[in-house]
Residue frames as a rotation matrix with the C-alpha (Angstrom) as fourth column:
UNK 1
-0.596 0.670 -0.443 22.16
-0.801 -0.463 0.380 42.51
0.049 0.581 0.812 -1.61
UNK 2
-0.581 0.467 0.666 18.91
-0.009 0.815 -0.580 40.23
-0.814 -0.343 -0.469 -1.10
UNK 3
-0.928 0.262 -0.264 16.84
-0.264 0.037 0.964 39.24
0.263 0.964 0.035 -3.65
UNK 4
-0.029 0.837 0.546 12.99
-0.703 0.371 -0.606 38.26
-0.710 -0.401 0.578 -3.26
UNK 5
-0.948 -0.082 0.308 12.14
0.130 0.782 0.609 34.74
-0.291 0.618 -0.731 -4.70
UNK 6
-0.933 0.322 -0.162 10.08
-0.270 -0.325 0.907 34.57
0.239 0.889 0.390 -7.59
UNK 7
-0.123 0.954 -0.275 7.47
0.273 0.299 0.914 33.31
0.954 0.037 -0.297 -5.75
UNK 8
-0.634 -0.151 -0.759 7.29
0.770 -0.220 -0.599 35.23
-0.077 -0.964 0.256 -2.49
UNK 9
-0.076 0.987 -0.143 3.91
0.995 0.066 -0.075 36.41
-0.065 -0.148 -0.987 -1.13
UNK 10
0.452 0.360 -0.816 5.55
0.539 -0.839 -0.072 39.76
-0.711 -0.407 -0.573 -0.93
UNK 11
-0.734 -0.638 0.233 6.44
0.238 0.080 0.968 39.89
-0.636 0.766 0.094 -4.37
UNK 12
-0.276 0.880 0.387 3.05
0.898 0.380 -0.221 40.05
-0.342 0.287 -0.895 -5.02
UNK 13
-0.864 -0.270 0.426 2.70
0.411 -0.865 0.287 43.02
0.291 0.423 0.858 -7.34
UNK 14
-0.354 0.851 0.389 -1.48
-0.678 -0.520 0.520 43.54
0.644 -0.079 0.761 -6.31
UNK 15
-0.735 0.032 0.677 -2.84
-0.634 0.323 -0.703 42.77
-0.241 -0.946 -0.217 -2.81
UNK 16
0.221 0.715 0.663 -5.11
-0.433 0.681 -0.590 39.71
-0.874 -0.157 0.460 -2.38
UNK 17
0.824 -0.057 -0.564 -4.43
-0.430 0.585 -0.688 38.14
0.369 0.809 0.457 -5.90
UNK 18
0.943 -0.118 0.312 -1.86
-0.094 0.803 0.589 35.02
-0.320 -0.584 0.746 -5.12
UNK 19
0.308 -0.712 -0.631 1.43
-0.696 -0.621 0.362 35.13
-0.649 0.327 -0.687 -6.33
UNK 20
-0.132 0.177 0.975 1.02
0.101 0.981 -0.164 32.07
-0.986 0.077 -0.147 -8.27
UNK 21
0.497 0.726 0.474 -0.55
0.691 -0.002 -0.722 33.80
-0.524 0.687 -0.503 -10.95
UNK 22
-0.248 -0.370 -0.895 1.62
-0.202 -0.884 0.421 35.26
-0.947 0.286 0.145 -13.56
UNK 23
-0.066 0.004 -0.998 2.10
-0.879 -0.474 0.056 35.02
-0.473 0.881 0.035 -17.05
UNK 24
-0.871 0.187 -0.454 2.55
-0.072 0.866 0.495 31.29
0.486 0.464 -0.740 -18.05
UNK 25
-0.772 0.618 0.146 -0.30
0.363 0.618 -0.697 30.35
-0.521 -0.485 -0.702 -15.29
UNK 26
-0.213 0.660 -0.720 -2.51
-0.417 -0.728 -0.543 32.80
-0.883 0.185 0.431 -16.86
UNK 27
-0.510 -0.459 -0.728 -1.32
-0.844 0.105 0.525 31.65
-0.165 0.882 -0.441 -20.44
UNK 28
-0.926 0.033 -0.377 -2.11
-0.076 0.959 0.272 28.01
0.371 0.280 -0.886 -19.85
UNK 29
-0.184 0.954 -0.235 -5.74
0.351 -0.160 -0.923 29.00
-0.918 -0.252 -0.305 -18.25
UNK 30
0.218 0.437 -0.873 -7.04
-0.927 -0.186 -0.325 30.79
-0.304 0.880 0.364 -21.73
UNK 31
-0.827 -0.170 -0.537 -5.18
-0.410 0.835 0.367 27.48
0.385 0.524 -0.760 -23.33
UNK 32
-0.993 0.060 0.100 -6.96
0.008 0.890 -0.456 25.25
-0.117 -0.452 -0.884 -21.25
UNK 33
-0.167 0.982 -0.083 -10.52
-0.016 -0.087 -0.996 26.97
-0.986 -0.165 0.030 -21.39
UNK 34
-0.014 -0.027 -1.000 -10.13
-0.902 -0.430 0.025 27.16
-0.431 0.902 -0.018 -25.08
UNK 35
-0.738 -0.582 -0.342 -9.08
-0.600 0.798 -0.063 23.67
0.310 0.159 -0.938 -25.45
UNK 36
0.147 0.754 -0.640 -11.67
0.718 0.364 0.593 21.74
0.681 -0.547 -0.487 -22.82
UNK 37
0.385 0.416 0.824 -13.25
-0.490 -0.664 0.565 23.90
0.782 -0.621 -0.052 -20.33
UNK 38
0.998 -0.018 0.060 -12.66
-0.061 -0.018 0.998 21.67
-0.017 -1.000 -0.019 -17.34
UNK 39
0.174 -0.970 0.168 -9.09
0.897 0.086 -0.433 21.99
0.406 0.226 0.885 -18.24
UNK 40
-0.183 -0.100 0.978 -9.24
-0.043 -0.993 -0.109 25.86
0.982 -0.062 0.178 -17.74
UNK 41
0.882 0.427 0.199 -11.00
-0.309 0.206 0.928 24.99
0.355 -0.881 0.314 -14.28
UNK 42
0.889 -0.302 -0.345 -8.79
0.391 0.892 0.227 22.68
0.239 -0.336 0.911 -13.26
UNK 43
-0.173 -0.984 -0.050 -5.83
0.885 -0.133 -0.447 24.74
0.433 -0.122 0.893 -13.69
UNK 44
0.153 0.800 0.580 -7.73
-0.459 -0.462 0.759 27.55
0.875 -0.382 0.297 -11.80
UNK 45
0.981 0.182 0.062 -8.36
-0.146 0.496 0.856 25.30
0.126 -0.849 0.513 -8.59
UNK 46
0.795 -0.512 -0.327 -4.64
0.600 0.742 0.298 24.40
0.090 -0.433 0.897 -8.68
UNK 47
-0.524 -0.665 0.532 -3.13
0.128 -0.680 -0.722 28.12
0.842 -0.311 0.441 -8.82
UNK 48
0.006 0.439 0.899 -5.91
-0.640 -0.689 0.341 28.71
0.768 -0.577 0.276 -5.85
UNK 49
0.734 0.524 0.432 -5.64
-0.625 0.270 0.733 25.96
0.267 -0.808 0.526 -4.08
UNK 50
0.413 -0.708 -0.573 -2.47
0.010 0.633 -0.774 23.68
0.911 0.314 0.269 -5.39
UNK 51
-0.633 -0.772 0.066 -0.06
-0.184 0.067 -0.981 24.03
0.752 -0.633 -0.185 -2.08
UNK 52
-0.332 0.230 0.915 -2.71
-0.941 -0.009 -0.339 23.41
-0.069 -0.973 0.220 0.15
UNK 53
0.861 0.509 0.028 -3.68
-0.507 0.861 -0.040 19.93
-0.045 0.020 0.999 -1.10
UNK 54
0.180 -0.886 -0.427 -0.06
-0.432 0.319 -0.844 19.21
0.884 0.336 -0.325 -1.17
UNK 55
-0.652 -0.446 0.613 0.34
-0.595 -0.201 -0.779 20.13
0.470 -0.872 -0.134 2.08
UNK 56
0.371 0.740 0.561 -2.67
-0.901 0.434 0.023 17.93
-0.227 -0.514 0.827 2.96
UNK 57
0.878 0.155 -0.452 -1.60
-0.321 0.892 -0.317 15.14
0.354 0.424 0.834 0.98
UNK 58
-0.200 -0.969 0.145 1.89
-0.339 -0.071 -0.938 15.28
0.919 -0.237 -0.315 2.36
UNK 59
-0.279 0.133 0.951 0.09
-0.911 -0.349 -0.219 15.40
0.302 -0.928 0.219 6.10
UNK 60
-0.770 0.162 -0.618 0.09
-0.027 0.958 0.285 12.18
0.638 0.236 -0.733 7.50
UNK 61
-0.675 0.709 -0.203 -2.93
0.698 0.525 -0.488 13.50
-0.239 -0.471 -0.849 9.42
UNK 62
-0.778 0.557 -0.290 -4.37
-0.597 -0.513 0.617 15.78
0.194 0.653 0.732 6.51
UNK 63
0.175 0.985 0.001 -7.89
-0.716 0.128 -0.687 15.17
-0.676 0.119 0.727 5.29
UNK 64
0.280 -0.024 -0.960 -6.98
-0.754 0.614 -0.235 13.27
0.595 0.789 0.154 2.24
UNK 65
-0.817 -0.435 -0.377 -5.11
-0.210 0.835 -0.508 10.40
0.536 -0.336 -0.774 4.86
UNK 66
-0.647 0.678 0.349 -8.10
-0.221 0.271 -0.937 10.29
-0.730 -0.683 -0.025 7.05
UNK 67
0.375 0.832 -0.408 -10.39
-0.920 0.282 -0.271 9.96
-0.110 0.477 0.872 3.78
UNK 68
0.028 -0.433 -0.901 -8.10
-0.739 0.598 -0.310 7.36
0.673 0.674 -0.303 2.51
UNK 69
-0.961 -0.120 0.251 -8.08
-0.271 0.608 -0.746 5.46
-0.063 -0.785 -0.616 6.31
UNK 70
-0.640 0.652 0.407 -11.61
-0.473 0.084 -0.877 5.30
-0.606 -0.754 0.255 5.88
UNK 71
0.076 0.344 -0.936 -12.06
-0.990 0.136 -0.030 4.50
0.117 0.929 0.351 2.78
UNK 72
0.014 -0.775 0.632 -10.37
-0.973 -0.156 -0.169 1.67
0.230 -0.612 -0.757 4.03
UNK 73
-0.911 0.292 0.291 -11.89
-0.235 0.210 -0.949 0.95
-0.338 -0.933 -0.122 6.92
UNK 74
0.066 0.994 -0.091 -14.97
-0.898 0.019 -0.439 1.06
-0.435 0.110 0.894 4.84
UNK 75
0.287 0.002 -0.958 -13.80
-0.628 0.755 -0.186 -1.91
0.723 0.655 0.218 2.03
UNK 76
-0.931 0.042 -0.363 -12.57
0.181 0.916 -0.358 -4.45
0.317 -0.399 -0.860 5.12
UNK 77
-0.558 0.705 0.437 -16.11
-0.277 0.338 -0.900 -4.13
-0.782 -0.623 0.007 6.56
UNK 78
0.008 0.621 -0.784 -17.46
-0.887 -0.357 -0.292 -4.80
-0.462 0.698 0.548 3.37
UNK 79
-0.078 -0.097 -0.992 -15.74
-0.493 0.869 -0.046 -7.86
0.866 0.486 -0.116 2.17
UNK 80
-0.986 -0.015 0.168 -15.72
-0.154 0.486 -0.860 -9.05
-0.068 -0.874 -0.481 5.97
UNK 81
-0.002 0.933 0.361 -19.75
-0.644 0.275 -0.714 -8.47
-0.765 -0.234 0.600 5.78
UNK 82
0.634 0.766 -0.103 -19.92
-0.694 0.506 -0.513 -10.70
-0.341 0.397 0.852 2.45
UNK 83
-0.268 -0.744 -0.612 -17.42
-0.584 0.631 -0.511 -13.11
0.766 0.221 -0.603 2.85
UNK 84
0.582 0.458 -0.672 -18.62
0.107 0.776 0.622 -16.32
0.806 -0.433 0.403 4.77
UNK 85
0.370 -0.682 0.631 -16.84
-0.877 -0.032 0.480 -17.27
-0.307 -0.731 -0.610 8.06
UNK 86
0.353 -0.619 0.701 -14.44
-0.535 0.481 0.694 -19.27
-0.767 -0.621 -0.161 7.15
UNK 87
0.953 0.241 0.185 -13.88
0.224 -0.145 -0.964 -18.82
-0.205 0.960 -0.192 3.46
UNK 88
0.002 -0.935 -0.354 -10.56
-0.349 -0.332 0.876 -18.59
-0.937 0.122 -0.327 1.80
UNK 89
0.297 -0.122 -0.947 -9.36
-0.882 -0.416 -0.223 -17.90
-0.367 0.901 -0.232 -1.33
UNK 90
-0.533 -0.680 -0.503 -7.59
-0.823 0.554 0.123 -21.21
0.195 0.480 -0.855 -1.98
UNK 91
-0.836 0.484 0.257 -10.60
0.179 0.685 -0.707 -23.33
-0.518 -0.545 -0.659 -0.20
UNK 92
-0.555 0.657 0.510 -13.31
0.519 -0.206 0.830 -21.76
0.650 0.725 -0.227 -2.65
UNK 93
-0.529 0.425 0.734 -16.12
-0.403 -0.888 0.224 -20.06
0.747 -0.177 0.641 -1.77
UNK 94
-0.089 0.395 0.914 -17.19
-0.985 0.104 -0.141 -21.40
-0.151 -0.913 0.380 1.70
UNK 95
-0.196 -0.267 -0.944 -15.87
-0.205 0.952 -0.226 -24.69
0.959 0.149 -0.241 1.21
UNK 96
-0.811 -0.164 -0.561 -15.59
0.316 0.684 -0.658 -25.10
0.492 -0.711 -0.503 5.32
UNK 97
-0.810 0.508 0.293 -18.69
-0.581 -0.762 -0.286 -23.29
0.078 -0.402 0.912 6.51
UNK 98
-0.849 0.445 -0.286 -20.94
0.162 0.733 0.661 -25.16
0.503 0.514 -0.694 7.92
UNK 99
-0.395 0.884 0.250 -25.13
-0.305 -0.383 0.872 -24.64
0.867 0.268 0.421 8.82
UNK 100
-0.567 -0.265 0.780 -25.28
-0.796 0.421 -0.435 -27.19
-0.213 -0.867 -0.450 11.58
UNK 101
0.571 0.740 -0.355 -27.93
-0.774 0.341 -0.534 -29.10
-0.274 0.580 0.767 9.23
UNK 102
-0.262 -0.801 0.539 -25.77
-0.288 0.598 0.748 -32.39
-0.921 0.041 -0.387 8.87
UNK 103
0.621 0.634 0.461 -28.32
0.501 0.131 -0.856 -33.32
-0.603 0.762 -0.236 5.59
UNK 104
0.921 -0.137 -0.365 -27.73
-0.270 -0.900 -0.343 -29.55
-0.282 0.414 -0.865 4.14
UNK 105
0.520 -0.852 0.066 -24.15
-0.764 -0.429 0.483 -29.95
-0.383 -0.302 -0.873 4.99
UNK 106
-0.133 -0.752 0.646 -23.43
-0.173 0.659 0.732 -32.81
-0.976 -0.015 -0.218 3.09
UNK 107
0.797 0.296 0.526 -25.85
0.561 -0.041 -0.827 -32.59
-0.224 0.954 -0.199 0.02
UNK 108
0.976 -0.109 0.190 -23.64
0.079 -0.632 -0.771 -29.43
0.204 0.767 -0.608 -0.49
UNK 109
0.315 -0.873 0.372 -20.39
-0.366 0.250 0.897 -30.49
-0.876 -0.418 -0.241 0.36
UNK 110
-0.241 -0.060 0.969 -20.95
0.625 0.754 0.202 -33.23
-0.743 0.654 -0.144 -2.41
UNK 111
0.879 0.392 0.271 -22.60
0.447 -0.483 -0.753 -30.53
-0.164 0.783 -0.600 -5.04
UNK 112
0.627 -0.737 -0.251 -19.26
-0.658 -0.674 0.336 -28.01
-0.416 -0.045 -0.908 -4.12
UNK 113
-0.248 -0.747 0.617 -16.82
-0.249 0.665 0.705 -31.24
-0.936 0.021 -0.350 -4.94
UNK 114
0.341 0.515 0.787 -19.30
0.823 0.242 -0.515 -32.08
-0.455 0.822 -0.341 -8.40
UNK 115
0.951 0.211 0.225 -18.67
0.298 -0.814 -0.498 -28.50
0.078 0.541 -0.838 -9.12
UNK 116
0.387 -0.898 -0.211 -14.97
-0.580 -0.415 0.701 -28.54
-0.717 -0.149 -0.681 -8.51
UNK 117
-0.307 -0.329 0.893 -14.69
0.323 0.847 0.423 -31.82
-0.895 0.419 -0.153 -10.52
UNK 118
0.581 0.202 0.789 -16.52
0.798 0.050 -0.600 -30.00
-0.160 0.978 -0.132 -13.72
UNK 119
0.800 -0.559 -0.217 -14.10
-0.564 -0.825 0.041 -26.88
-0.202 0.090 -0.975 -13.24
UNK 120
-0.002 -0.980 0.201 -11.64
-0.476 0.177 0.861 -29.17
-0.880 -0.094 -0.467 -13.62
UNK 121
-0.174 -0.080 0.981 -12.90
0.914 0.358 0.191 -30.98
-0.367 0.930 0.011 -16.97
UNK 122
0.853 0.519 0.049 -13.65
0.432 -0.650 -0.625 -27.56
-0.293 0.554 -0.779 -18.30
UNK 123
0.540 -0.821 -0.186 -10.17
-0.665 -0.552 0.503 -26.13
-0.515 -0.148 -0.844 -17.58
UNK 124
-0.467 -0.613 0.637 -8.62
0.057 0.698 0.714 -29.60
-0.883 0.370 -0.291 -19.30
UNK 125
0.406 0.449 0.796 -10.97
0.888 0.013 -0.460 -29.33
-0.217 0.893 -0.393 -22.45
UNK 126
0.952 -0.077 -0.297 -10.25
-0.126 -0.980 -0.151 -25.55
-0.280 0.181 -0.943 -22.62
UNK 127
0.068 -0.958 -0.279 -6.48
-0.726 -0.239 0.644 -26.26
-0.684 0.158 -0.712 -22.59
UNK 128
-0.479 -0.344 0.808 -6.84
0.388 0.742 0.547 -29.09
-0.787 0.575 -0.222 -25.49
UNK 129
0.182 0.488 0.854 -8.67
0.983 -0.080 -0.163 -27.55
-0.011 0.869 -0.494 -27.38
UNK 130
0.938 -0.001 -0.346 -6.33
0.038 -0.994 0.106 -24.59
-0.344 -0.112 -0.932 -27.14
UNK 131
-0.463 -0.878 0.124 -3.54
-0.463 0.359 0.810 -26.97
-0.755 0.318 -0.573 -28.20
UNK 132
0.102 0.486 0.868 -5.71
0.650 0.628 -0.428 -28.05
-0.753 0.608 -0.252 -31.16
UNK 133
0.911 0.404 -0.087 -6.39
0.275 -0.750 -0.601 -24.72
-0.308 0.524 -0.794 -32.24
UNK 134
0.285 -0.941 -0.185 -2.36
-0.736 -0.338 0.586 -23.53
-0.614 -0.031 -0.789 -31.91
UNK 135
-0.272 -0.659 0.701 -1.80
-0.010 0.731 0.683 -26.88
-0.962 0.179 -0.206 -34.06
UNK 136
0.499 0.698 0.513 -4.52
0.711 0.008 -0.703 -26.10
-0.495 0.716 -0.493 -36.68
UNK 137
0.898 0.155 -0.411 -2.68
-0.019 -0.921 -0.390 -22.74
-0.439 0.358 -0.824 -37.17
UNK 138
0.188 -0.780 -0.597 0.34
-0.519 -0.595 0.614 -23.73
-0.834 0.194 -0.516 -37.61
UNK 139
-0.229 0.215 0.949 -0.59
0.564 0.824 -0.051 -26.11
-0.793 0.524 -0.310 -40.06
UNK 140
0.581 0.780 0.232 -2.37
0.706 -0.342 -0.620 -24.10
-0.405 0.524 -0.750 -41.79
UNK 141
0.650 -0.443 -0.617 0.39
-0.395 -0.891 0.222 -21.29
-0.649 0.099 -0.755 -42.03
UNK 142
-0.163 -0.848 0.505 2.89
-0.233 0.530 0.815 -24.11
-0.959 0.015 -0.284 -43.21
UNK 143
-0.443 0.271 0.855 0.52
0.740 0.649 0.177 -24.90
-0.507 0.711 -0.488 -45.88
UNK 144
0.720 0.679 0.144 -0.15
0.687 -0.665 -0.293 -21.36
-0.103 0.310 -0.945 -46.99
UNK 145
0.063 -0.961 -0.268 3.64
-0.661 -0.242 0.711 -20.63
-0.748 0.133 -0.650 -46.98
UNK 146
-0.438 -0.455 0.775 4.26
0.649 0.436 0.623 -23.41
-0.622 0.776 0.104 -48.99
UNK 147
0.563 0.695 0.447 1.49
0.798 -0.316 -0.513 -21.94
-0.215 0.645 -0.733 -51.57
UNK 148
0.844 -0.247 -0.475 2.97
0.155 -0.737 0.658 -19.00
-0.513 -0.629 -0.584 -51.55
UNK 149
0.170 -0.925 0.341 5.99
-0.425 0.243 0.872 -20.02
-0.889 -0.293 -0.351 -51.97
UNK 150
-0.404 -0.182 0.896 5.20
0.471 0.799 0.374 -22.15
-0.784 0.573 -0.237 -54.71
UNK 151
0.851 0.523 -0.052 3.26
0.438 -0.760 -0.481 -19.06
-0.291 0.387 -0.875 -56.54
UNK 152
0.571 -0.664 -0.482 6.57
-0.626 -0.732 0.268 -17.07
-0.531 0.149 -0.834 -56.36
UNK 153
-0.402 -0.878 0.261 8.82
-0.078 0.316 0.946 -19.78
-0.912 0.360 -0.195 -58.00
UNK 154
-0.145 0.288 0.947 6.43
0.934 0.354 0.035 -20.69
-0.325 0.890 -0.320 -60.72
UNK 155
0.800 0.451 -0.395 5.83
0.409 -0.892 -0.190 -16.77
-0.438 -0.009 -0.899 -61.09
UNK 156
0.437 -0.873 -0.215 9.35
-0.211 -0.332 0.919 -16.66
-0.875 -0.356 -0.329 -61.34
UNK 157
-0.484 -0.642 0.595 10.33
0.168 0.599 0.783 -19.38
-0.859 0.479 -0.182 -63.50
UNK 158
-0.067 0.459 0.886 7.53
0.818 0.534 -0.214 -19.49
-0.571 0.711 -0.411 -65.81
């Protein structure tokens, strides 16, 4: 004795309508359009379309992989077009690039090094005076526990 699975095309109780569509799918479409419209949509588009975007996304030469290669392709030409030559991440921003302008090329050699030297007093203030603040508080807690503290015994005692 064979059985048809529950989702087999020739299970389909009325021609052209998908066999996808039964009673929960149906169910959660009113929910969904009740609820937020593009919800109702949404589940819609994925009894009519759902296994083929799988099957694309699954394809390692579907549409979705070729958008996604190009997408890509599009973000290196992008940071390649506005990234100096010879820029790196750990060298700053065009630290070794140079104009051919020997002048240019030193004025701003010396400005880039001025401006590395105030990133560096900014980043040392910032962190003392983030250990100032972290000392202020706990003072301050210590000395607002004690209070406290000293409320509840005399509350107590008295």
């Amino acid at each position: 004795m064979t059985s048809n699975p529950p989702f087999d095309d020739a299970a389909s109780a009325i021609p052209g309508v998908p066999h996808r569509w039964n009673a929960l799918t149906i169910a959660l479409t009113v929910i969904g359009f009740i609820v937020f419209w593009p919800l109702g949509l949404a589940m819609i588009l994925y009894v009519l379309c759902g296994e083929q975007i799988m099957a694309a996304k699954r394809s390692p030469d579907g549409p979705l992989s070729q958008a996604r290669k190009a997408a890509e392709e599009f973000g290196r030409k992008v940071r390649d077009e506005f990234r100096p030559q010879g820029a790196t991440m750990a060298g700053g921003f065009g630290a070794s690039r140079r104009t051919g302008n020997a002048a240019f090329d030193a004025w701003r050699e010396a400005e880039l090094k001025r401006l590395d030297e105030e990133r560096r007093k900014l980043d040392e203030t910032t962190a003392a005076f983030e250990a100032h603040l972290r000392a202020e508080r706990g003072a301050y807690d210590e000395s607002r526990q004690r209070e406290e503290f000293d409320r509840f015994m005399s509350g107590r005692h008295g």
